[in-house]
Structure formats: C-alpha cells, structure tokens
C-alpha positions in Angstrom: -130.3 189.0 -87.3 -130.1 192.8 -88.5 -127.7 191.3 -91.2 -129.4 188.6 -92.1 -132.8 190.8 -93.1 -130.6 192.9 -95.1 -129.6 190.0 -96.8 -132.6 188.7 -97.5 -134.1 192.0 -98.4 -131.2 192.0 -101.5 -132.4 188.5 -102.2 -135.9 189.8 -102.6 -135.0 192.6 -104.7 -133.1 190.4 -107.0 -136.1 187.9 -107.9 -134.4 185.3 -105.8 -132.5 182.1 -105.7 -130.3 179.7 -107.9 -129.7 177.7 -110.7 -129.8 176.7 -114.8 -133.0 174.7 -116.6 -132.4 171.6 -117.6 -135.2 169.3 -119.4 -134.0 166.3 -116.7 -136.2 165.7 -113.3 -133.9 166.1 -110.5 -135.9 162.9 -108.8 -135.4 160.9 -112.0 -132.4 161.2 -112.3 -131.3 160.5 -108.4 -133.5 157.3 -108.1 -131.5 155.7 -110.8 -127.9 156.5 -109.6 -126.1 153.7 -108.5 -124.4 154.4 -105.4 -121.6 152.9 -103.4 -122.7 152.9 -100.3 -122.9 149.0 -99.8 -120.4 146.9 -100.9 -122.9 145.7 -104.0 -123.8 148.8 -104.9 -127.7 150.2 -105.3 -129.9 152.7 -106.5 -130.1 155.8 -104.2 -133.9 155.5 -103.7 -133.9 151.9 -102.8 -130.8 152.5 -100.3 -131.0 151.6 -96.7 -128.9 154.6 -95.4 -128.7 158.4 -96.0 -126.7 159.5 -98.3 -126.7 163.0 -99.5 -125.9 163.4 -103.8 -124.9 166.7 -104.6 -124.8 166.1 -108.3 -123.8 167.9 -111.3 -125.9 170.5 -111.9 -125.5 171.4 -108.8 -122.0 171.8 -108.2 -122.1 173.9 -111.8 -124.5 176.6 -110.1 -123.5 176.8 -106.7 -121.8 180.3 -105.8 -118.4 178.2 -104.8 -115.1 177.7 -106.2 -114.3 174.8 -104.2 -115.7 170.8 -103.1 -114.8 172.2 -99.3 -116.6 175.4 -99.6 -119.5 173.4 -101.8 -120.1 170.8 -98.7 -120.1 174.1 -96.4 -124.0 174.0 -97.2 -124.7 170.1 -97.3 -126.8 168.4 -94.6 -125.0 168.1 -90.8 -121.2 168.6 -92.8 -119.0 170.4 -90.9 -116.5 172.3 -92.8 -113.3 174.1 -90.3 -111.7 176.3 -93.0 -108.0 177.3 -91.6 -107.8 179.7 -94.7 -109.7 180.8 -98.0 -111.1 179.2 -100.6 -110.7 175.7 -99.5 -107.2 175.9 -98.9 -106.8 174.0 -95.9 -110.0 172.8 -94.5 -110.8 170.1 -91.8 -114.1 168.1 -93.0 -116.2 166.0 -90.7 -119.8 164.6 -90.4 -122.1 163.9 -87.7 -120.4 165.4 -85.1 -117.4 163.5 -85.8 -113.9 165.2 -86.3 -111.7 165.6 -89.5 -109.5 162.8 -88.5 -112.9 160.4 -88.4 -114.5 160.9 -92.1 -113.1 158.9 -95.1 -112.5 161.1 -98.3 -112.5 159.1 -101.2 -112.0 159.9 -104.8 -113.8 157.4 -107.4 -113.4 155.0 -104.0 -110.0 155.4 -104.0 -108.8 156.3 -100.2 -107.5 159.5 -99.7 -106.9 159.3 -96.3 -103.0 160.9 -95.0 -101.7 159.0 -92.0 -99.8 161.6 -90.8 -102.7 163.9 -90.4 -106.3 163.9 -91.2 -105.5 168.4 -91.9 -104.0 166.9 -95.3 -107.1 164.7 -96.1 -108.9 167.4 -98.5 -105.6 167.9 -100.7 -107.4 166.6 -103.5 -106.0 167.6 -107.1 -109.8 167.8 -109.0 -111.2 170.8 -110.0 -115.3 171.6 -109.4 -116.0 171.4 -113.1 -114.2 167.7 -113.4 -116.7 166.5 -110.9 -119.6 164.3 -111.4 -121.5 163.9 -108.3 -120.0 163.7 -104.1 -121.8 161.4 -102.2 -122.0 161.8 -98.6 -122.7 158.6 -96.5 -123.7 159.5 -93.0 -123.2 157.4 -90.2 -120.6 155.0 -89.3 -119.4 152.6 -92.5 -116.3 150.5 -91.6 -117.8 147.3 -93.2 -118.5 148.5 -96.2 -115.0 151.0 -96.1 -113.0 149.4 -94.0 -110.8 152.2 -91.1 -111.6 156.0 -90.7 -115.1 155.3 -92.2 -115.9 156.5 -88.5 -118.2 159.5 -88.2 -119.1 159.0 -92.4 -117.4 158.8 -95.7 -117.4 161.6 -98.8 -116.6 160.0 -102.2 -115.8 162.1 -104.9 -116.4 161.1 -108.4 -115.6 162.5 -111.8 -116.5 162.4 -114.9 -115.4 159.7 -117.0 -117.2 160.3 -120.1 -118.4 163.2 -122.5 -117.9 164.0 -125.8 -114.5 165.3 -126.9 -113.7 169.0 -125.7 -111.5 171.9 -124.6 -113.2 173.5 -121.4 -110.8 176.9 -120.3 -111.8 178.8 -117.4 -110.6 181.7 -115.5 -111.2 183.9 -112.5 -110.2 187.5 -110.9 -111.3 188.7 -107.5 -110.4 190.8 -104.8 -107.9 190.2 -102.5 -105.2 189.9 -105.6 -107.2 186.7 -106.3 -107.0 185.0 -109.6 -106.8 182.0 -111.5 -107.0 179.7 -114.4 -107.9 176.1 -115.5 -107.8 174.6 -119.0 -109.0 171.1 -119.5 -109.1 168.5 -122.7 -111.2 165.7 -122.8 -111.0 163.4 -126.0 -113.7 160.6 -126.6 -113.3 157.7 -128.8 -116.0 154.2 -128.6 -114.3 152.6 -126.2 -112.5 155.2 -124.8 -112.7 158.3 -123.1 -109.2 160.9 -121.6 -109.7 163.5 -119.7 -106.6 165.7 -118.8 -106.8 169.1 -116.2 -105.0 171.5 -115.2 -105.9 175.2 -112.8 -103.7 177.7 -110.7 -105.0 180.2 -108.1 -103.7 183.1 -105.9 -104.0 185.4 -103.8 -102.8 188.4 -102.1 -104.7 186.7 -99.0 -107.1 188.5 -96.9 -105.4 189.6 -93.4 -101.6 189.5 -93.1 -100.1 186.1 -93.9 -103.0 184.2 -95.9 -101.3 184.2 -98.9 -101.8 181.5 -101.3 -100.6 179.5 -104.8 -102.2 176.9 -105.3 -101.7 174.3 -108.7 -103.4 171.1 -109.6 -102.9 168.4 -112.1 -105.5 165.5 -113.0 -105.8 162.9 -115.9 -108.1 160.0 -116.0 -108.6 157.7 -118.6 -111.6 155.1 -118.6 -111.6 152.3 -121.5 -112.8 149.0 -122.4 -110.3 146.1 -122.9 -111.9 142.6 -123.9 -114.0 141.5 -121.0 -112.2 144.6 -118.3 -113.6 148.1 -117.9 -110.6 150.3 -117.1 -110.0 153.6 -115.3 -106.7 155.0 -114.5 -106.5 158.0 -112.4 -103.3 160.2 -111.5 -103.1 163.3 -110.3 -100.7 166.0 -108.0 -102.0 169.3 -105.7 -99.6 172.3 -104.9 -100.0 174.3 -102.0 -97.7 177.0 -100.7 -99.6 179.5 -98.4 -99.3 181.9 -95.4 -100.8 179.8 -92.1 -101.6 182.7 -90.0 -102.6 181.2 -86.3 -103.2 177.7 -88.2 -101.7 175.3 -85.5 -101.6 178.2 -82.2 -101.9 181.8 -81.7 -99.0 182.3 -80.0 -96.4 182.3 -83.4 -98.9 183.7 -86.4 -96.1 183.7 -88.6 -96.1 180.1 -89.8 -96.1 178.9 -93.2 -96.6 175.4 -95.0 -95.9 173.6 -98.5 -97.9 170.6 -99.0 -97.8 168.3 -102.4 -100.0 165.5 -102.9 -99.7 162.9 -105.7 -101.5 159.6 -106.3 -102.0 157.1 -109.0 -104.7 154.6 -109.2 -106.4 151.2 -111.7 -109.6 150.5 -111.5 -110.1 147.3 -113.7 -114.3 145.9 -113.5 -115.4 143.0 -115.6 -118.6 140.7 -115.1 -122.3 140.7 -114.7 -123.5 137.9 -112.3 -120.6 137.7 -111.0 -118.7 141.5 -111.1 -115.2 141.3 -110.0 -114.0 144.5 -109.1 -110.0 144.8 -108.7 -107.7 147.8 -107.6 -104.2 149.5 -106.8 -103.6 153.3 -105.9 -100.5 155.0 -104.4 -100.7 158.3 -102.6 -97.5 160.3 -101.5 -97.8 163.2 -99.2 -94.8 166.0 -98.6 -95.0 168.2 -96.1 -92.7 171.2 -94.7 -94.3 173.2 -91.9 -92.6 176.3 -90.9 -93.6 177.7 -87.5 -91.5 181.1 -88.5 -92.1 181.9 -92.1 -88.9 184.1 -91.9 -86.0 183.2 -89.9 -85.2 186.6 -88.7 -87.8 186.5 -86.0 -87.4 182.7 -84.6 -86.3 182.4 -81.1 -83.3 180.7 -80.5 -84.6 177.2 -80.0 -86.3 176.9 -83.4 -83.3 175.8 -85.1 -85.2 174.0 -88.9 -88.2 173.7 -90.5 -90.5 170.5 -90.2 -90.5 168.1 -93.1 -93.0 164.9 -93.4 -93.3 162.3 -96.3 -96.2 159.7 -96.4 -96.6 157.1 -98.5 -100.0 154.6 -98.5 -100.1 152.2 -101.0 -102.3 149.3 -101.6 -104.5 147.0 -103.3 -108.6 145.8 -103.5 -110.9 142.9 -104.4 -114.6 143.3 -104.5 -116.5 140.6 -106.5 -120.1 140.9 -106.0 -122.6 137.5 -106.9 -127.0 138.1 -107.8 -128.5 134.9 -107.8 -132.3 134.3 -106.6 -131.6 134.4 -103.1 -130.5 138.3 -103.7 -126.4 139.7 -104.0 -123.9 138.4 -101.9 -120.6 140.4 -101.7 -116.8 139.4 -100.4 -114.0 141.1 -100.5 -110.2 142.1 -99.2 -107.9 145.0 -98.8 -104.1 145.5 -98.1 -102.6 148.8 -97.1 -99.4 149.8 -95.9 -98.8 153.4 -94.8 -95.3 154.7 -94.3 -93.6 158.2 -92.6 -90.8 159.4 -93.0 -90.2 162.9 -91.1 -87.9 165.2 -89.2 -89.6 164.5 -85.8 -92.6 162.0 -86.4 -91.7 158.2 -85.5 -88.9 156.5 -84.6 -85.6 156.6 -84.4 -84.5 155.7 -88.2 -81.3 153.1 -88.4 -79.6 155.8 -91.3 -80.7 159.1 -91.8 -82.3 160.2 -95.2 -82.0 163.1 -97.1 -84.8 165.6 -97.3 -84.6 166.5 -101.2 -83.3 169.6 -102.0 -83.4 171.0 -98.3 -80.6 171.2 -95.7 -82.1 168.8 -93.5 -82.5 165.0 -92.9 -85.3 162.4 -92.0 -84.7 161.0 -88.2 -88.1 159.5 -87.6 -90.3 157.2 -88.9 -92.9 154.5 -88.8 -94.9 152.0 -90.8 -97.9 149.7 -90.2 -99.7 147.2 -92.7 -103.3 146.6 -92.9 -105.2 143.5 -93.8 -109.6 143.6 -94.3 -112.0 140.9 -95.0 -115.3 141.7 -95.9 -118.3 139.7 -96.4 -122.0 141.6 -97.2 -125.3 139.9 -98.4 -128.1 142.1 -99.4 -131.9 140.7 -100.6 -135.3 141.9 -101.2 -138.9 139.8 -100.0 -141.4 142.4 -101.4 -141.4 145.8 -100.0 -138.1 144.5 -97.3 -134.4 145.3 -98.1 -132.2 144.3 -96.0 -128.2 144.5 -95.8 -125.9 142.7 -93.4 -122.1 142.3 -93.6 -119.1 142.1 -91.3 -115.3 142.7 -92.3 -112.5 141.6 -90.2 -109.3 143.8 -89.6 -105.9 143.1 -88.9 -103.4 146.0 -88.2 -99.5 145.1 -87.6 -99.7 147.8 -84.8 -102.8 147.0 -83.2 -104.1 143.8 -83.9 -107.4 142.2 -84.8 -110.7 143.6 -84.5 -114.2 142.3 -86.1 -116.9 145.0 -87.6 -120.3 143.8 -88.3 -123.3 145.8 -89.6 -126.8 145.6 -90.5 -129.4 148.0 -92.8 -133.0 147.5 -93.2 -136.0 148.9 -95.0 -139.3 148.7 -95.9 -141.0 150.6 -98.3 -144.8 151.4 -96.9 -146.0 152.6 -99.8 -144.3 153.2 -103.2 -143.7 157.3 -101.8 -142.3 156.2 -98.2 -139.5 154.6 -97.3 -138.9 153.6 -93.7 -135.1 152.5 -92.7 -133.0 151.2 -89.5 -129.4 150.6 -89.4 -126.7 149.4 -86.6 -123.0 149.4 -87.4 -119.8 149.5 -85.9 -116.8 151.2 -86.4 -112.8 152.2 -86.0 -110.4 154.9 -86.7 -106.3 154.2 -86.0 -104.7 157.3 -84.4 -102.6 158.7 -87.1 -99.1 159.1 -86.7 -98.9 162.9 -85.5 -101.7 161.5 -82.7 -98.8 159.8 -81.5 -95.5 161.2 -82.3 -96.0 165.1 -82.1 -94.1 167.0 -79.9 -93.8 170.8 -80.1 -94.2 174.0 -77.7 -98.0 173.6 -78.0 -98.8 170.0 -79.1 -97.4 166.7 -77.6 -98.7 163.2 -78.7 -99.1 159.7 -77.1 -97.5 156.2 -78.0 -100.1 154.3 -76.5 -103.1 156.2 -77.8 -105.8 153.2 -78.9 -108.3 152.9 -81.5 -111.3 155.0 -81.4 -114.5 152.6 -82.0 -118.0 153.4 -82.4 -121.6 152.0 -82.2 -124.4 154.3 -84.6 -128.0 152.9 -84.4 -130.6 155.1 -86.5 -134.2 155.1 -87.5 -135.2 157.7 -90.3 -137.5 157.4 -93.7 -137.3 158.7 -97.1 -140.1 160.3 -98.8 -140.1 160.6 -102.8 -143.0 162.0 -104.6 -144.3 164.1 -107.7 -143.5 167.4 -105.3 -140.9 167.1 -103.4 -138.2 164.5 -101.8 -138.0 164.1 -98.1 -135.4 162.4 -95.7 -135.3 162.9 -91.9 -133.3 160.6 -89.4 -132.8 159.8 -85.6 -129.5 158.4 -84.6 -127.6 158.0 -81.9 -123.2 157.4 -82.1 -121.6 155.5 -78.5 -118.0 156.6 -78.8 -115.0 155.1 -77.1 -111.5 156.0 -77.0 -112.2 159.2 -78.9 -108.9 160.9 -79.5 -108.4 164.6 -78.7 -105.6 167.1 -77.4 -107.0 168.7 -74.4 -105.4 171.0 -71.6 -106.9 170.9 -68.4 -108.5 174.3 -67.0 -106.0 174.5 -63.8 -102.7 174.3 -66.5 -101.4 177.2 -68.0 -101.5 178.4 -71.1 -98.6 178.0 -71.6 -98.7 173.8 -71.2 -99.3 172.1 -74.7 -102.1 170.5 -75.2 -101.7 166.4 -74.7 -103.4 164.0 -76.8 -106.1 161.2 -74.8 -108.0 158.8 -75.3 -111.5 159.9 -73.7 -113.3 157.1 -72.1 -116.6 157.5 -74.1 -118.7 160.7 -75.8 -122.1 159.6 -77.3 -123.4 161.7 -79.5 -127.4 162.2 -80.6 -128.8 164.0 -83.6 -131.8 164.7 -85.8 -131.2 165.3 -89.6 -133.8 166.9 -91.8 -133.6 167.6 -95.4 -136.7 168.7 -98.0 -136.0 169.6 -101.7 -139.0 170.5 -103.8 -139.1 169.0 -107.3 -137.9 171.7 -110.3 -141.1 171.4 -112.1 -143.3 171.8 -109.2 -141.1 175.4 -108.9 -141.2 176.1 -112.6 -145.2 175.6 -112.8 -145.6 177.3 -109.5 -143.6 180.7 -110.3 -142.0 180.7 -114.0 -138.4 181.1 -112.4 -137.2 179.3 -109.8 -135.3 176.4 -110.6 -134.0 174.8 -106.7 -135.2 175.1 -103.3 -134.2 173.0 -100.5 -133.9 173.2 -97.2 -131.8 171.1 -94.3 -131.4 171.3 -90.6 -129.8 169.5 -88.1 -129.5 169.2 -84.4 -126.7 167.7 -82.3 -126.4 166.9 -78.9 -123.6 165.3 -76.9 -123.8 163.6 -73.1 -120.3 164.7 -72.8 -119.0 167.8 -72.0 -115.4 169.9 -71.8 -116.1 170.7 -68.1 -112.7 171.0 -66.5 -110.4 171.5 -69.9 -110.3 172.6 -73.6 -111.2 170.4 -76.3 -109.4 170.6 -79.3 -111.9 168.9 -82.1 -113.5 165.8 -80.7 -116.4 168.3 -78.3 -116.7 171.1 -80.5 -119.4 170.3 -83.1 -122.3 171.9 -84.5 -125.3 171.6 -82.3 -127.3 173.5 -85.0 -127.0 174.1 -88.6 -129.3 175.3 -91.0 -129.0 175.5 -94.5 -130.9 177.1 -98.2 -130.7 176.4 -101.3 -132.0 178.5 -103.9 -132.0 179.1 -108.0 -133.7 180.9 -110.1 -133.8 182.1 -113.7 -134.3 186.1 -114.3 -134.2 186.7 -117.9 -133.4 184.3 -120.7 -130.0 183.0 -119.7 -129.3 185.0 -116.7 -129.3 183.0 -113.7 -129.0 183.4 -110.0 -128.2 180.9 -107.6 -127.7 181.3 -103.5 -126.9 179.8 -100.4 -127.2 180.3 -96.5 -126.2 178.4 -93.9 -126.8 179.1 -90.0 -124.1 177.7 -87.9 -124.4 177.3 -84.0 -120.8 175.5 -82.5 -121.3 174.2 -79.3 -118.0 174.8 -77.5 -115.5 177.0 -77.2 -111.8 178.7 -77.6 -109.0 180.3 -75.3 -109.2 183.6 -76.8 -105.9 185.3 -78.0 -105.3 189.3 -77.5 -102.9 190.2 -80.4 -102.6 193.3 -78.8 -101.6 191.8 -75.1 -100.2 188.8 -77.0 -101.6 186.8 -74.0 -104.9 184.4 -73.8 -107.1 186.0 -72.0 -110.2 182.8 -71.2 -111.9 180.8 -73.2 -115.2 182.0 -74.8 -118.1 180.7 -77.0 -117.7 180.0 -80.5 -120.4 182.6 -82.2 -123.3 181.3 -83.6 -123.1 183.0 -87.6 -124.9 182.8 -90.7 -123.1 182.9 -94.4 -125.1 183.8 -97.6 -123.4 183.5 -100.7 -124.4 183.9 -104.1 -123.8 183.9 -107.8 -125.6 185.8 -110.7 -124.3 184.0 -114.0 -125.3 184.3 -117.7 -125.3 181.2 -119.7 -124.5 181.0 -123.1 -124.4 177.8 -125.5 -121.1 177.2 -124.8 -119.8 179.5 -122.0 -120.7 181.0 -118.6 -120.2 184.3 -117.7 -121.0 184.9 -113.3 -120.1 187.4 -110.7 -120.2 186.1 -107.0 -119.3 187.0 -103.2 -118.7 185.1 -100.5 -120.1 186.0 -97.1 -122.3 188.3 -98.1 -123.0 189.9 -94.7 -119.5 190.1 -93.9 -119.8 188.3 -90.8 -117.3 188.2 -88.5 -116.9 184.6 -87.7 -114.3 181.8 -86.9 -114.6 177.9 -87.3 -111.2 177.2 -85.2 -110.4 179.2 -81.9 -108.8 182.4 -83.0 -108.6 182.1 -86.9 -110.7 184.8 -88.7 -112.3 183.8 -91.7 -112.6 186.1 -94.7 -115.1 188.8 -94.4 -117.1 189.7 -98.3 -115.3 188.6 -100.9 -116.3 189.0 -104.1 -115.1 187.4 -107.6 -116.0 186.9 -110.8 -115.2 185.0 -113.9 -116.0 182.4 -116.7 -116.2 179.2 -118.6 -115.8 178.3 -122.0 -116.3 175.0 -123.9 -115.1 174.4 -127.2 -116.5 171.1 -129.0 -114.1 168.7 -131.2 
C-alpha cells in the first residue's frame, strides 16, 4: 500500500492521467462498430453480450509496447507473462486458462494445437492494430472449439491513406528496437506491409530476447468480392529462465510462426462470407541452453511442427422476420515432433538440425452452424446451435441463446446461456518429461455460462456490469498430489467439474464530460472484477485450471499537460487465488507451496505529439513490485523506455 501512495503521490504531482484529443466521441464511435460477436454481426450497443473494444486511440496512448501487456489492464483478462514484453505470455478470460480462449486475428483462428503457450505468437505490431475485441463468456456456436472461457479478435487496419510510418525504441536492460511500415492506398485498394525487431539484454540471468515480425495485408475490391489477404511470420529466440520448472533454469526456446489467409465477402441481403488460412508453427525447446551442463540422460533438444489449415462459409440472410445465419468450417491440425504423437511409419528430417521427427498425430474437424437473430421493439434476441464432428472424438451439438431488452433508450438489460468445448491439445496428451507427463485418454472439456448483466450508455458516461456463473466439466490440468514428491511430474486429468462465479464491473466516463469538467483529462475508466470457484486444490497443486484471479482492479487515465504533451497511465490490482511450490535457488530444493502475492502494477507514458510524429518516455512497473504470475518466475521490476514514431504522408 506504502508503494502504491507513492505512486499515486507522482501521479498527482504530474497533473495526472492519459491520452491525446481527438474531435470524435468515444460513445459515438463505439455504438456504431460492427462487431463479430454473433455470427451476423451487430452494432456493439445493440449487442446481447459483453464485449470489451479497446480501440484505436487507445492502444496509440497506452504506456505498452505490446497486445499482451495492453490486455494486462482490460476487464477480468488474465495475462501470465513467462518473460518481458510480451514475449511469451499465457492469455485467458473469466477464470478460464490459456488453453481455453480463442485468439483470432481479423477472425482468422490462431489457435496452436500443440500448445495453447504458442497462441499469442502473433506477427502484428501495436500500431498496425485497429481495435481487439474481447468476448466474454463461453462462444462455441458462434466460434466453433476453444471459444471456451472467451475469444480475443484482433483486427487491423485495412485502410488509410498512403504512408511510411518508422518507429524506434531504446530502453534499459539493452533493450531496443525498430519497426518501419508502408501502406499504399489506391480506390479500390489499399497494402499495408510491416516489419519491427526487438532485444534485449533481458532483465535477470537468462531472459534474453530477439524477437522479429513480418505482416502484409492487402484489402481490395474485385467485381461483386471484397478481398483481404493476410500473411504474416513472428521470430522468437529467447532465454526461458524457470519457464516450464525450476528445477533446470537454463532452458531456452525458438519459436516461428507463419500463416497466410483470404477473406473474399460479397452481398447485401444475402452476404456470403468465404475463407482459407494456413498457420505453421516450429518449435525447438531446449531444457539446457548449453550442452556442457546437461546431465547425462538429456541426449537432444525438443523440436515440434504444427500445421492447421482450413476453410469457412458464413452467408448471412435479413428479411422481415430479422437475419438468419448458416454456416461450416473444416480444419485439420497436424504435428509432427521429436516426442509428441505417435510412432511415425518413416522418420522425417528436422531441417537443418541433427535430429529427426518420430511422433506425430492429426485430427480433422467438421462445424455446422445455424444462428437467427430478430428484433420486436425494444427485444433482441439471438439463438443458434452448431454441430461438431472431430475424427478423434466424435460428435457433439452446441446450442446457445442471447437476449435483451432495452428499458429505456440509456439501459440495456441482457441474459445469455451457451455451451461450450475445448479438445485437449496434443502436448495434453503426449508430453512426457522429468516434470510433465500427459494422457491418451484425456476428454473434452465442456462448459455451461448463464449470465444476467445490463449496459448503460448515456451523455456522461458508459456502464456495463454482469453476473455469471461457468459449470465446468472435464477441465484439463496437470496436478501433483500433496503426499508425492517433488520430485514426481505433474500428470495431466480430467477434473470431474469446477464451476466458476463472477461479477464484472466496468465504468468509462465520456471525454467531453472530462474535458468540460477539468480542461485536461482526456480518459478515465475504471473496471473490477470478482471471481469465485466452488472448487478447490485441497490435497494437490494445480497447475492453471484453479489458479485465477479472484480480484482485479484496473485505471485508466489520460490527460493533456501543455499543448501536445500528453500523459497517459495505468494500474491494475491483482489478487491470484492459489498458489505455488516455492523454489530455493540457494538450496536448489522446493521448500512448500505458498500464496501467490496479491500486487499492483502502474505504468505510464508522458508523450509529445507532433503533426506527424510522437515523441514518449515510459516505465513499466512503476513501484517496482516484486511480483510473479506463474509459480517461481520473477517478473521484471521498473523498466523504463523511451522512443518514437514518425509518419510520412505520400
């Protein structure tokens, strides 16, 4: 608390709190996106769930250089950072783990089967994004698996007038990077291409990172089709200090990511939507960075390549009797990997490395969907089912329903039930290490979410707050039981049930009411949420699926201080119910499990803005705060960087 006074006692003495003027309402601009949480997609006002939009002008000011460390302050998202800067971070929703919330990029499905750790290797830079919409609550019908917990789709731009955007930034730690980007606009057609490199020093021994991304996107009109082709590959090479056990800090880990996608739209009554994407995933794991120091049994490095490919068919009808919605999805996800799977027929080659593929697996997935949506007055309601058909385990039926009503034109009431599935992915089932073994006959994790909540839009301020309740079954984890010894692996289950209760609160006041009110401040918003679970890990150590946040509290702020000088800030209280086996580096034993500590970060970011560039100092973690998000992994303590943008019109 001490800490946290002091940081609010800088805040004060800096005029407080973030962000840039812009002559666009805020509320405006948010009731008339059109958002993709239904299969016929709707304005976020008149939407029937809760969504959270973290839109441009947002992400611009924020004191962040990443979309993990950006979500670190959005409404009940978890964020389990293994490293810095959003190098490897686990992202859930609800309570939910990593492995249970969909990451999608302009609705393309990012999901890795081999791990839900690789889900967040996604090769887009901050200032390439549009808007991220977070869906809360369980959406299988309307995204088919792993839409368990919630789903996080990230969209870029796809249009803006022709320019060259460079950027660079220096920080401590060795930290420093650049990004240049080209975007050139035509009528009918708009390109954008990006690239960006970081790296650090890292912050403790063994954090160590280079990082490199590569995105193009082109959107264009052909006849009667609206196009958008997307492509795009993320490099990461980094030090994984303590990342999968305590016991061997020395690990490393190489990850590339590429994916291609086309996006071809055309109608109005009737608006087919068609697509295909590819994503490949390589991955070598080291568990001793350097050789030297293995024991004798670790004889090679881990190697992993995914591959999910597929296709989509939306087409979406509006008649008098409202919109009615059908649709289908194939997906096939492959692995290939030194000890992931089964036994291959003929070995294969792992490119440029002395070492061979063994394993591997494969499984093919078929969806139906079917939605209807209509309106009688002030009543919205959405209904819609989809059918699923996996070649590994079989046939399973999703329905779902969303009401509202709005009481008056200011408040919206809203009530939802849907169901829900996740597939255990294929190191679930296959892994099997010193610390980590898997199961072949792990089943599908399903869910039940009921919740009541209403939205509140006026002149002032917009309002949401929701009730809801998650019945969990066959939740996976890897637990060891408290009379093992630490020295046993942890074993993946299937735990018979975990429900899972919370309340979500989230109040942003409207930017003029701030600017008429005191002359400067430009954001305020506040969100909170409360967790509660009727199962506990009495009698062994969860892993993920029991450790959530029971609180969280979070601030936004912006505010102007003198012409274009800005200031934006962020703090978020974190309370994780749960705990870790806590490992004494200097005893090199685990000595009991303890608490996770209950922390708050404050970030923040004083920027000038220019007519064409940004020049901002920020730090991370301003109180320093000692603090982990996974058992035994320090985070970074303050870190501070600084940097800038520049646009050059064509």
């Amino acid at each position: 608390m001490k800490k946290l006074i002091i940081g609010l006692g800088i805040y004060l003495c800096a005029q407080n709190l973030v962000a840039q003027e812009t002559t666009t309402d805020t509320t405006n601009v948010l009731n008339s996106v059109v958002l993709s949480a239904n299969r016929s997609q709707t304005t976020f006002k008149k939407l029937s769930r809760n969504v959270v939009v973290i839109d441009r002008q947002e992400i611009e000011d924020a004191p962040v250089q990443t979309v993990q460390e950006l979500l670190e302050y959005s409404l009940n998202v978890d964020v389990r950072q293994r490293g810095s800067v959003g190098l490897q971070a686990d992202v859930s929703i609800r309570g939910g783990n990593f492995e249970q919330t969909l990451i999608l990029l302009n609705g393309v499905k990012l999901t890795d089967p081999q791990t839900g750790h690789h889900n967040m290797n996604i090769p887009v830079a901050l200032k390439d994004i549009e808007r991220i919409e977070v869906l809360h609550g369980s959406a299988s019908r309307v995204f088919g698996p792993n839409a368990f917990s919630g789903a996080i789709n990230i969209i870029t731009k796809s249009s803006g007038k022709s320019q060259l955007n460079i950027s660079g930034l220096a920080g401590e730690n060795e930290l420093y990077g650049l990004g240049v980007s080209e975007r050139f606009s035509t009528g009918k057609s708009s390109t954008l291409i990006s690239l960006s490199q970081q790296q650090s020093a890292g912050y403790i021994e063994n954090t160590d990172f280079r990082t490199s991304n590569f995105f193009i996107q082109t959107d264009f009109k052909a006849g009667k089709f609206d196009f958008s082709i997307n492509a795009g590959q993320t490099d990461k090479r980094f030090g994984a200090n303590s990342y999968y056990t305590s016991v061997y800090p020395d690990q490393y880990e190489e990850t590339r990511t590429r994916f291609a996608s086309i996006t071809a739209t055309s109608g109005d009554k009737l608006k087919i939507t068609r697509r295909v994407y590819w994503r490949r995933h390589n991955d070598r794991f080291e568990l001793f960075r350097h050789f030297d120091n293995a024991p004798s049994w670790y004889t090679s490095h881990n190697f992993h390549e995914t591959d999910a490919y597929g296709g989509e068919l939306n087409a979406v009808y509006t008649h008098k009797f409202g919109t009615t919605s059908v649709g289908a999805e194939f997906r096939r996800e492959e692995i290939i990997s030194t000890n992931l799977g089964k036994d291959l027929d003929s070995p294969i080659d792992v490119k440029g490395e002395n070492a061979v593929y063994a394993k591997g697996d494969s499984r093919e997935n078929i969806s139906l969907y079917a939605e209807h949506n209509f309106t009688y007055k002030r009543l919205l309601v959405s209904g819609g089912v989809m059918a699923n058909h996996n070649s590994a385990f079989g046939t399973q039926f999703f329905p779902g329903i969303d009401v509202s009503v709005a009481i008056t034109d200011e408040v919206r009431l809203y009530s939802s039930v849907n169901r829900a599935f996740r597939f255990p992915s294929f190191t679930e089932i296959y892994i099997a290490t010193p610390t980590s073994v898997g199961k072949l006959d792990l089943k599908p994790e399903e869910a039940e979410t009921y919740e009541l909540g209403t939205k509140i839009y006026t002149p002032m301020f917009q309002a949401t707050g929701s009730v809801f309740h998650r019945r969990g079954k066959n939740l996976i984890d890897f637990i060891r039981f408290n009379n093992q010894p630490t020295s046993d692996p942890f074993r993946a289950q299937n735990l018979t049930e975990a429900n899972y209760t919370g309340v979500e609160v989230a109040i942003n006041i409207n930017k003029k009411v701030l600017l008429d009110a005191t002359g400067f401040i430009t954001r305020l918003g506040f969100n909170y949420t409360f967790m509660d679970a009727d199962t506990a890990s009495n009698g062994f150590e969860s892993t993920y699926a029991l450790d959530f946040l029971r609180h969280k509290f979070g601030i936004s702020l912006d505010h102007k201080i003198y012409k274009g000088l800005n200031m934006s800030w962020r703090a978020s209280l974190q309370n994780r119910e749960g705990g870790y086996n806590f490992y004494d580096t200097n005893t090199n034993a685990f000595t009991g499990e303890v608490e996770y500590p209950t922390f708050w970060l404050l970030d923040a970011r004083l920027f000038w803005m220019g007519e064409n560039y940004t020049i901002f100092v920020e730090a991370s973690n301003i109180l320093d705060e000692d603090y982990v998000d996974i058992g035994n992994i320090n985070q970074p303590g303050r870190w501070i960087k600084a940097g800038f943008r520049w646009s050059i019109d064509h």
